[in-house]
N, C-alpha and C positions, 0 to 999 in steps of 0.2 A: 738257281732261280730262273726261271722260264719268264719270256719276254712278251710284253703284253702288245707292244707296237714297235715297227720298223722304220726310219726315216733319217733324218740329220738335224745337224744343227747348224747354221745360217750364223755364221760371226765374216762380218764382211763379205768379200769373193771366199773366205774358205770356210768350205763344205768338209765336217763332221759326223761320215755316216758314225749311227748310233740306237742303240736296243734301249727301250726304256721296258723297266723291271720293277714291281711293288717295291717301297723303303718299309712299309710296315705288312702286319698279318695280325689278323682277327685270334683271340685265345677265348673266345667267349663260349660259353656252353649255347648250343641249338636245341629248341625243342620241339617235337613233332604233335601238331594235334592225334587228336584219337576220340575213340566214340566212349566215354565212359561207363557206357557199360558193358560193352565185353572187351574195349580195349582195339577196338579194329583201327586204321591207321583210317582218318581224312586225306582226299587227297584232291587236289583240283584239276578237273579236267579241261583242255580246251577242245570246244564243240565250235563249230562252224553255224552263225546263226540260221543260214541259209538252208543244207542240207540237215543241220540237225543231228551231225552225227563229230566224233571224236577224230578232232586230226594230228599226225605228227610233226616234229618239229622241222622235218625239211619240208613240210607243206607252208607254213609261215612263214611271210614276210612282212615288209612295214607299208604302210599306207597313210596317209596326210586327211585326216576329216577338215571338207571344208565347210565354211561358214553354214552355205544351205545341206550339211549333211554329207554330202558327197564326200565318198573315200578315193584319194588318188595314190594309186601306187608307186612307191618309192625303193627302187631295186637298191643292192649294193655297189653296182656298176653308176648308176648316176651320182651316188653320195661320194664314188669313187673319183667324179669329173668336174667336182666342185669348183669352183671359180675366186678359188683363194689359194696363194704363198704358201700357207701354212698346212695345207692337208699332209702333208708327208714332212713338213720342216718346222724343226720350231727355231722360230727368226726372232732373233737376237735385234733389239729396239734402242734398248740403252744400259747403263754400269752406271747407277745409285749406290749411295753409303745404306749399308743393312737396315740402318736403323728405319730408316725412308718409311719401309714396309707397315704396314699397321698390322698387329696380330692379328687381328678379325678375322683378315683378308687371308689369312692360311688355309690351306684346303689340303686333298690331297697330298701325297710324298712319295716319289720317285727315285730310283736311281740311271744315272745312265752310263750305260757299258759302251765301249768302243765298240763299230764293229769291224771289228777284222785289224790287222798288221796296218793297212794303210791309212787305217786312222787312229795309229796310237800316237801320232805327233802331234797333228796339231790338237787332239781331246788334252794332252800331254800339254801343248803350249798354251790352251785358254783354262785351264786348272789352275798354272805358275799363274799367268798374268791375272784373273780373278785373287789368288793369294795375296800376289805383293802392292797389287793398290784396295785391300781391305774393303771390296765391292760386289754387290750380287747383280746380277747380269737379270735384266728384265726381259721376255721373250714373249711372245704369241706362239701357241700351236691349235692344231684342233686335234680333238681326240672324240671318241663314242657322237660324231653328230654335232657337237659344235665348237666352235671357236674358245680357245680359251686362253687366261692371263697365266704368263708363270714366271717362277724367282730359281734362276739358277746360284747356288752357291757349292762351295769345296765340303765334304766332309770326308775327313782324313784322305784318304790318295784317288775319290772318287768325285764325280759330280754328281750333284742331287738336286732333281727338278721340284720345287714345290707348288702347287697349281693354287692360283691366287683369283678370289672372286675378283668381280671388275667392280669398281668405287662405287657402282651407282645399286649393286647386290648386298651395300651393308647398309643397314638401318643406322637414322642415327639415333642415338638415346635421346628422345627425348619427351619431356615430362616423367622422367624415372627418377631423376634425383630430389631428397625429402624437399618435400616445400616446404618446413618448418621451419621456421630461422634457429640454429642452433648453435651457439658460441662453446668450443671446446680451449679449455686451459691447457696453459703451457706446463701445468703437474702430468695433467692425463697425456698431453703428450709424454714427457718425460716418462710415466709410467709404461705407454705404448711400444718406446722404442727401448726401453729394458726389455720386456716382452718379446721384443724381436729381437734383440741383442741375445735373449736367454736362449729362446726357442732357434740361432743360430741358423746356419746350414745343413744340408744334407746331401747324402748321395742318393740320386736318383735312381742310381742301379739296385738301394738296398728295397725300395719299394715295388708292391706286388698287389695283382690284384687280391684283396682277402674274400670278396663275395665269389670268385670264381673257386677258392678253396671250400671255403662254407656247403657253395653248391654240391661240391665234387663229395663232400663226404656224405652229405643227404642221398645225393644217386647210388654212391656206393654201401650205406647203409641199406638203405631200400632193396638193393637188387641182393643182399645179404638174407633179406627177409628180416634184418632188424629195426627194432624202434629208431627215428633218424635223432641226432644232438636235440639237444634242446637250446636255445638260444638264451645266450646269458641275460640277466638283472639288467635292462637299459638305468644307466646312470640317470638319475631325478635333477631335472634341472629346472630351479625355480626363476621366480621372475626378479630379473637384475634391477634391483631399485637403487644401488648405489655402483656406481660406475668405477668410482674412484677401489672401490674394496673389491668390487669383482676384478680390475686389473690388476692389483695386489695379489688377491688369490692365485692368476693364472699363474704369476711371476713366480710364487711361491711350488706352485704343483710342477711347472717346467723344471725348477732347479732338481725338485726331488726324484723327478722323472729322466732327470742326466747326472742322479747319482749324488749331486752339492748340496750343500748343506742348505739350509732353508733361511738360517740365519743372515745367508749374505745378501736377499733381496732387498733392495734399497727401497727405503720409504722416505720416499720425497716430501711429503705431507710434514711428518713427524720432524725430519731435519731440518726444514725449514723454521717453525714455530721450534725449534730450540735456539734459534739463533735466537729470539728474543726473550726468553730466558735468561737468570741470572748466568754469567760467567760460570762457566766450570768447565776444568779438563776435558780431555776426552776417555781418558784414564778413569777418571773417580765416575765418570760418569759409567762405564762400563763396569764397573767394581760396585754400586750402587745396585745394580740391575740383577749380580749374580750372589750377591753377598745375602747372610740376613740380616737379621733383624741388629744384631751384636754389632754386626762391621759398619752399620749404615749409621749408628749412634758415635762411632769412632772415627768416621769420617766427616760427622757434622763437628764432633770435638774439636777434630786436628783444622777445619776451617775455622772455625772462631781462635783458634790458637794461632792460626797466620793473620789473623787481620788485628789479631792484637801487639803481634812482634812488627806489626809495619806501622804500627803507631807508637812503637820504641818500646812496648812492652818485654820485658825481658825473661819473663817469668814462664814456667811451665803450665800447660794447662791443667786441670782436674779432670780426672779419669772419669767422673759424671758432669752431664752436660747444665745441669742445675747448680753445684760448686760452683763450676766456672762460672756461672751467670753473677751468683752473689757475690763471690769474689771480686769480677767485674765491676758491681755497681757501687763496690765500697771505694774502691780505687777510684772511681769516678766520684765521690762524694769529696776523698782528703783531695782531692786535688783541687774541687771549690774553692774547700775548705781554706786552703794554701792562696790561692791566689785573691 
């Protein structure tokens, strides 16, 4: 990796000469204009208003427009004599808990290399000390023309600079969130965090871009001279009027999408409102559900047949649930009778 700036790093009196290096790289496809009809490449030129004619790039330099128009030239040797600490250092400020950071404020990612033998100690010794008190080092440097915020912290045996807007460069949301008054339930929660509980973790490493694949086969179809894919059936996705059943669904299509069975999504709704329900197993109720018609008449038998022996009947039920009933009601008639 090739080093994009030379300078140190500013932790106290000790100076950490140090190369800063991209942390990331573009994978994205580029694509060139052209003149559609014969295909000739666009290209832009730069011309010089003045003389009117095309200049090259060691003829360019920078210039400051001011208010009334005027252009004032800006060498690299003044930008070079700036009147800040930080032009060649990024100066170490303070050691915050990570969390501090607002994600917002993430920009840019860097790494930073030692440079040279005599600065493998102490890059070596603010690496350990960032590790063992769990803290990222907040810094100033300037880079490309101005002053900037950044977040030193460890990844694995290296430092990595992450360039942080300044607080007053983030927007704060606001008037974004619904002004609707909306009250959501502690079901649709619960169904919410099944949903995240199903839908789980992942690794980060298994993810890829898919549109830069998509692209890659179109180009390589094309330059084949063949017809490119066709793009699949977008999945129809109507308008959610029950909230409660679309979260059920998702719950339901995640399980089958990691393979589980469908059966085990929890429906909160349903198990609730059978609490208030007559009593019954969990057993007969699941036996209810897969049985037919036959078992479901022999498990109402055998409950009227338990609420009869817990009232000291002793007797067996009838194998039709109609028997029993008459049977029942004569028994209850001599027993009038009797008393």
């Amino acid at each position: 990796m090739r080093s994009i700036w030379n300078g140190a790093i500013s932790f106290g009196l000790v100076s950490i000469p140090i190369k800063l290096v991209n942390a990331t790289e573009s994978h994205s496809i580029s694509f060139r204009q052209i003149h559609t009809e014969d295909g000739g490449r666009i290209r832009y030129r730069k011309v010089c208003e003045l003389e009117d004619r095309e200049v090259t790039q060691s003829e360019i330099g920078k210039g400051y427009e001011d208010a009334d128009g005027t252009i004032i030239p800006i060498t690299d040797e003044d930008l070079s004599h700036l009147p800040l600490p930080t032009a060649r250092t990024i100066e170490i400020v303070a050691f915050v808990p990570g969390d501090r950071i607002d994600p917002l404020q993430m920009d840019a990612a860097y790494y930073l290399q030692a440079g040279g033998a005599p600065a493998a100690k102490p890059y070596t010794l603010l690496r350990e000390a960032l590790k063992r008190s769990n803290k990222v080092a907040i810094a100033k440097y300037a880079l490309r023309g101005r002053e900037r915020l950044g977040m030193l912290r460890v990844v694995e045996d290296a430092i990595a600079l992450h360039g942080l807007l300044w607080p007053d460069e983030v927007r704060a949301p606001e008037g974004l969130a619904p002004d609707t008054k909306v009250t959501v339930s502690d079901k649709e929660l619960d169904l919410a965090d099944a949903l995240m509980d199903t839908l789980g973790e992942i690794d980060l490493d298994e993810l890829h871009d898919e549109y830069r694949e998509a692209l890659e086969e179109v180009v390589a179809a094309k330059a084949a001279g063949e017809a490119p894919p066709e793009s699949p059936e977008p999945a129809r996705s109507g308008k959610v009027l029950d909230l409660m059943a679309a979260l059920e669904k998702s719950v339901r299509d995640a399980k089958e999408s990691r393979g589980e069975e469908p059966g085990e999504v929890r429906q909160l709704p349903q198990r609730k409102s059978a609490r208030t329900a007559p009593k019954q197993t969990g057993g007969k109720k699941s036996t209810a559900r897969t049985a037919g018609s036959t078992t479901t008449k022999k498990t109402a038998a055998a409950k009227k047949t338990t609420a009869k022996s817990s009232q000291g009947t002793k007797k067996t039920a009838a194998k039709k649930t109609t028997t029993a009933k008459k049977t029942a009601a004569k028994k209850t008639t001599a027993r009038k009778r009797t008393a």
